[in-house]
C-alpha positions as CSV (number, residue, x, y, z in Angstrom):
1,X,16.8,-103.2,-47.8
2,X,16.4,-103.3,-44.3
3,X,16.7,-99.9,-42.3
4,X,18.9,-100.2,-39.1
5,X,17.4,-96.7,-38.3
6,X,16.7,-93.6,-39.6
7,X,18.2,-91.3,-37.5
8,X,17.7,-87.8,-37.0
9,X,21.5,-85.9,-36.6
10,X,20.2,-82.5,-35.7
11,X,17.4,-79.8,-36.2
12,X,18.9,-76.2,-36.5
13,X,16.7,-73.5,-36.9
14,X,18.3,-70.7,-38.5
15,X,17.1,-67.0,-38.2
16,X,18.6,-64.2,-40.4
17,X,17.7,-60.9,-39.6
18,X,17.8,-58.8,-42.8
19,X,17.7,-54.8,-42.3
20,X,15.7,-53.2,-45.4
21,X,17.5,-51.2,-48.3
22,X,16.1,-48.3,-47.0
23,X,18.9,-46.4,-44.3
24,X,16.0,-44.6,-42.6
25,X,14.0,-47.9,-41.8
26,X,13.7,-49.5,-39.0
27,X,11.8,-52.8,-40.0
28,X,13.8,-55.9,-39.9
29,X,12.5,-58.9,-42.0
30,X,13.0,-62.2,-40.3
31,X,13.3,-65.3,-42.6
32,X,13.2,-69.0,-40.4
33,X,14.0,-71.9,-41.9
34,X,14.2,-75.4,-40.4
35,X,17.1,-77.7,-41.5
36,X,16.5,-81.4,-40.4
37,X,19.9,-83.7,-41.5
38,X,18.7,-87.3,-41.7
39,X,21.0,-90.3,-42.3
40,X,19.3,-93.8,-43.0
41,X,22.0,-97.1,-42.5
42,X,21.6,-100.3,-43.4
43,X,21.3,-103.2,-41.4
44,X,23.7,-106.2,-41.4
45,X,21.2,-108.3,-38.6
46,X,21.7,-110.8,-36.3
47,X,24.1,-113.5,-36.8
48,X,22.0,-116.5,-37.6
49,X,20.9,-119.1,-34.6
50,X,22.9,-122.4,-34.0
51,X,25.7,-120.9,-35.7
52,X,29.5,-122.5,-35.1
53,X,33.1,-120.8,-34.2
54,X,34.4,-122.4,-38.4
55,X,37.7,-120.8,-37.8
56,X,40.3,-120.8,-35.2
57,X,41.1,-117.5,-35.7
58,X,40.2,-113.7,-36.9
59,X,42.9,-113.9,-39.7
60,X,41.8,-117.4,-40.7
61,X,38.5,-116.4,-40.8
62,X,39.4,-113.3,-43.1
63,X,41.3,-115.1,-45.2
64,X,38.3,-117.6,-45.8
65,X,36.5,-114.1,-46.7
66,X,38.5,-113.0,-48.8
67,X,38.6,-116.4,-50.8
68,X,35.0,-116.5,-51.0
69,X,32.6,-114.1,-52.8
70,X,34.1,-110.6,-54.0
71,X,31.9,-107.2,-53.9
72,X,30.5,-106.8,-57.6
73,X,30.8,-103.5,-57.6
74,X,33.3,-100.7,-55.6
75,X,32.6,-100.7,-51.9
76,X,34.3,-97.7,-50.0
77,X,33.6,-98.7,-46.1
78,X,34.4,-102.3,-44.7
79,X,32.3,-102.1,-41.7
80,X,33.2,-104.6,-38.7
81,X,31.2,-104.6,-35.6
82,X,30.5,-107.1,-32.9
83,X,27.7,-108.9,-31.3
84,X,27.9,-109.9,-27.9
85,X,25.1,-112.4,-26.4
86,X,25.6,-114.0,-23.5
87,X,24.8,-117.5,-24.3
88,X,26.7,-117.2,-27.3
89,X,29.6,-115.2,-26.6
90,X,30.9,-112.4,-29.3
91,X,30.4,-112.6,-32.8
92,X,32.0,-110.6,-35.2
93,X,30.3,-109.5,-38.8
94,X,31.5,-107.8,-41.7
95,X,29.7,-105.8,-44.5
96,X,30.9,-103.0,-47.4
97,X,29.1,-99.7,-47.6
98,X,28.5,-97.3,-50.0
99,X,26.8,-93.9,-48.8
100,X,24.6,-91.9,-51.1
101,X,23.8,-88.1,-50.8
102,X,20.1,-88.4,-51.9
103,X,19.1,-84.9,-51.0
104,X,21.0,-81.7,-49.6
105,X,19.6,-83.2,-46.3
106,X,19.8,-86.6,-46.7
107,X,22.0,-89.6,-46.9
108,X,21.9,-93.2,-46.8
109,X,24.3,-95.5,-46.3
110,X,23.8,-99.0,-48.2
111,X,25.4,-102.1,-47.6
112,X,26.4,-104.0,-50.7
113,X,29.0,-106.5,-50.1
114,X,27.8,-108.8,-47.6
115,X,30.2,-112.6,-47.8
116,X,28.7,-115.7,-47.3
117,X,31.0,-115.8,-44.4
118,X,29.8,-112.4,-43.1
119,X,29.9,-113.9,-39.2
120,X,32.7,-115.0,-37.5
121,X,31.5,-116.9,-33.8
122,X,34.7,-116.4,-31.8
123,X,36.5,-119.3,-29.7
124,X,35.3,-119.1,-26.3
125,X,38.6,-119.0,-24.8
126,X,39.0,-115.7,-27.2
127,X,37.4,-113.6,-24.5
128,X,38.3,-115.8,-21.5
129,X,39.2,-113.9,-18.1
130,X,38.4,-110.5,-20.2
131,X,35.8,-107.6,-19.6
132,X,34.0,-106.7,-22.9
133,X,36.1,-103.3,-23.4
134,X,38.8,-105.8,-23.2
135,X,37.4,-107.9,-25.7
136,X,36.2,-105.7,-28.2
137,X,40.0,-104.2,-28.1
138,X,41.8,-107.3,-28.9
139,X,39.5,-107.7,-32.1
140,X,40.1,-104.4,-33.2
141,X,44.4,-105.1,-32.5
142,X,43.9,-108.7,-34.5
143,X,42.0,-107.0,-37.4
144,X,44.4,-104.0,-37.3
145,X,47.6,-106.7,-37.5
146,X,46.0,-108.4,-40.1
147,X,45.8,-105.0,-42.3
148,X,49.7,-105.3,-42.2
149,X,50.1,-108.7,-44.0
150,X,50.8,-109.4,-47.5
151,X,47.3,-111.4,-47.8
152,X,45.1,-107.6,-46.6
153,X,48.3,-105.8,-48.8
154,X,46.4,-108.1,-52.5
155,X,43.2,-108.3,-51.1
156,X,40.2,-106.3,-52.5
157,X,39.9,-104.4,-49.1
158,X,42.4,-102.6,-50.8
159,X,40.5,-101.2,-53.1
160,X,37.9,-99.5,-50.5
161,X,38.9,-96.3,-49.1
162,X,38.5,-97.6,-45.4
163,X,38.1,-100.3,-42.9
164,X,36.5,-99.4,-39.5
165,X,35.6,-101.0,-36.1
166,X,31.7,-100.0,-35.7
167,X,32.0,-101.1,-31.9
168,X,34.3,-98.7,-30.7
169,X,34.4,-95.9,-33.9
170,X,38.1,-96.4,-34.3
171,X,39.2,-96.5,-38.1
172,X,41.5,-99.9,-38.6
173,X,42.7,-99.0,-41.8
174,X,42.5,-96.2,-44.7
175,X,43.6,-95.8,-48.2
176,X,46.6,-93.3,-48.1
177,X,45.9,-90.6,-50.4
């Protein structure tokens, strides 16, 4: 698998100062230890070149998705996040995760659901007369509508604990406990 990055949360250094048994002593013993968290995410890459808007909309284009080839195994994160390049315009992917503790100190997040369809090219009047905040909103309200239908309500998204909107970090959508 392709690594997006491997990125370094935070190195804390933690010093414990540890008076001896002894009431009368004044040594201290001074144990260091160096913590580095690391997190390694997989990467969905770029939408592929010459590529065509199929669908006339998000939801149509979800719904094509979610006819098309299902995750073999339990996914718990749909991840959708957005490419924007300018002689393309905006294209939306989608991939399910899984995230693995591998070591006290380190996790890795795996993508294993990736659909045929995993790009969506939008319209170009999609974004027309809109800043890119503005645009990266109105796909996050769209995909949040379309968790209200009866079409998300049967679908195997479902069955994931979460969707969320990589772009901004908003969640869209989580499994109510």
């Amino acid at each position: 698998m392709r690594k997006l990055y491997t990125k370094l949360l935070y190195s804390l250094i933690v010093i414990s100062t540890v008076m001896c048994a002894s009431p009368n002593s004044d040594k201290e013993n001074i144990i260091v230890d160096n913590v580095v968290l690391e997190e390694e995410v997989g990467d969905p890459g770029p939408p592929p070149p010459m590529m065509k808007s199929e669908y006339p909309t998000i939801e149509a284009w979800l719904k094509a998705v979610l006819d098309g080839k299902k995750p073999e195994m339990s996914i718990s994160t749909y991840k959708f996040g957005v490419f924007h390049l300018q002689e393309r315009g905006y294209t939306i992917f989608l991939v399910g995760e899984n995230q693995y503790q591998e070591s006290p100190t380190k996790s890795v997040v795996r993508i294993e659901y990736k659909p045929d369809n995993a790009y969506y090219l939008l319209p170009a009047d999609f974004a027309e007369g809109l800043d890119t905040q503005r645009v990266y909103d109105k796909i996050y309200e769209e995909i949040v509508s379309f968790t209200k239908t009866d079409t998300f309500k049967q679908s195997f998204f479902v069955k994931g604990d979460k969707l969320v909107f990589e772009t901004n970090g908003k969640q869209i959508w989580h499994k109510q406990q």
